[in-house]
N, C-alpha and C positions, 0 to 999 in steps of 0.2 A: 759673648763667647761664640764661636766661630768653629763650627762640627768639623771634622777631621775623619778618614776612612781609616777604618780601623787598621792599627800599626802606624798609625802616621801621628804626627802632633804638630799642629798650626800654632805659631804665638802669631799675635799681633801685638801691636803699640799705638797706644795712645798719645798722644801729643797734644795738650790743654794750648800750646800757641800757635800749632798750626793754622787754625782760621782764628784767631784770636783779631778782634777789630781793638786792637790796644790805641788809643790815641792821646796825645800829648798835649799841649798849648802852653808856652812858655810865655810871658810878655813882659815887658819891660813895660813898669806901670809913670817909675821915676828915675831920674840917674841914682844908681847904685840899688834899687827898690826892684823886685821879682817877683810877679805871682804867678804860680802855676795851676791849669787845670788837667783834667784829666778826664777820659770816658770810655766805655765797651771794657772789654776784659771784664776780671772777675775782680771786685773790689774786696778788702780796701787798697789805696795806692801806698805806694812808697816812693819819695823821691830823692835824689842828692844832688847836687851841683860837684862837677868836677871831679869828683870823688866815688868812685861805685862800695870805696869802704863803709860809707857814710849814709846810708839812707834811715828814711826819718817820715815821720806822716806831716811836715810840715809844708803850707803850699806859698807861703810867704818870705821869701830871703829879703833881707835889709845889709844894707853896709858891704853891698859887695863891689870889688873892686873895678874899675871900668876896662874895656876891654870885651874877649869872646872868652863865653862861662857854656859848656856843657854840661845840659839836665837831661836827668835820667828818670824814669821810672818803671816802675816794677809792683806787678799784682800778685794776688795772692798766688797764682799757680808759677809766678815765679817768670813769667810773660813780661821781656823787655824793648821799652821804646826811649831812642832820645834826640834830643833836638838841639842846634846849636843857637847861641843867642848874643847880644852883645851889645852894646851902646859907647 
């Protein structure tokens, strides 16, 4: 909380991604095969391919088409990073 002279009212805002160290690492393990990691921020992750409808705690894609797939992810406070990828 943050005093304020009387008659006056100070708000502040907090912002959980402003110095958020959210970091990503997508790799291509095999053709069509994905794994992702993830670190900093505030866990657990979420992530989705291509799609930001679609997030999912999964860090392994199989059977994806070849080509460039963007991955996303996303922490618990909601903290987003993505990375492009492709083979």
């Amino acid at each position: 909380m943050v005093a304020a002279l009387p008659g006056q009212l100070r708000l502040t805002s907090s912002n959980p991604c402003q110095n958020s160290d959210l970091n990503l690492n997508a790799i291509v393990v095999q053709s069509s095969m994905l794994q992702i990691t993830a670190s900093g921020g505030t866990p657990p992750y979420l992530f989705a391919i291509d799609d930001l409808s679609t997030f999912n705690d999964e860090t392994h894609y199989n059977q994806l088409s070849s080509g460039t797939h963007q991955v996303y992810l996303k922490d618990s406070n909601g903290c987003r990073s993505a990375e492009e990828c492709g083979y």
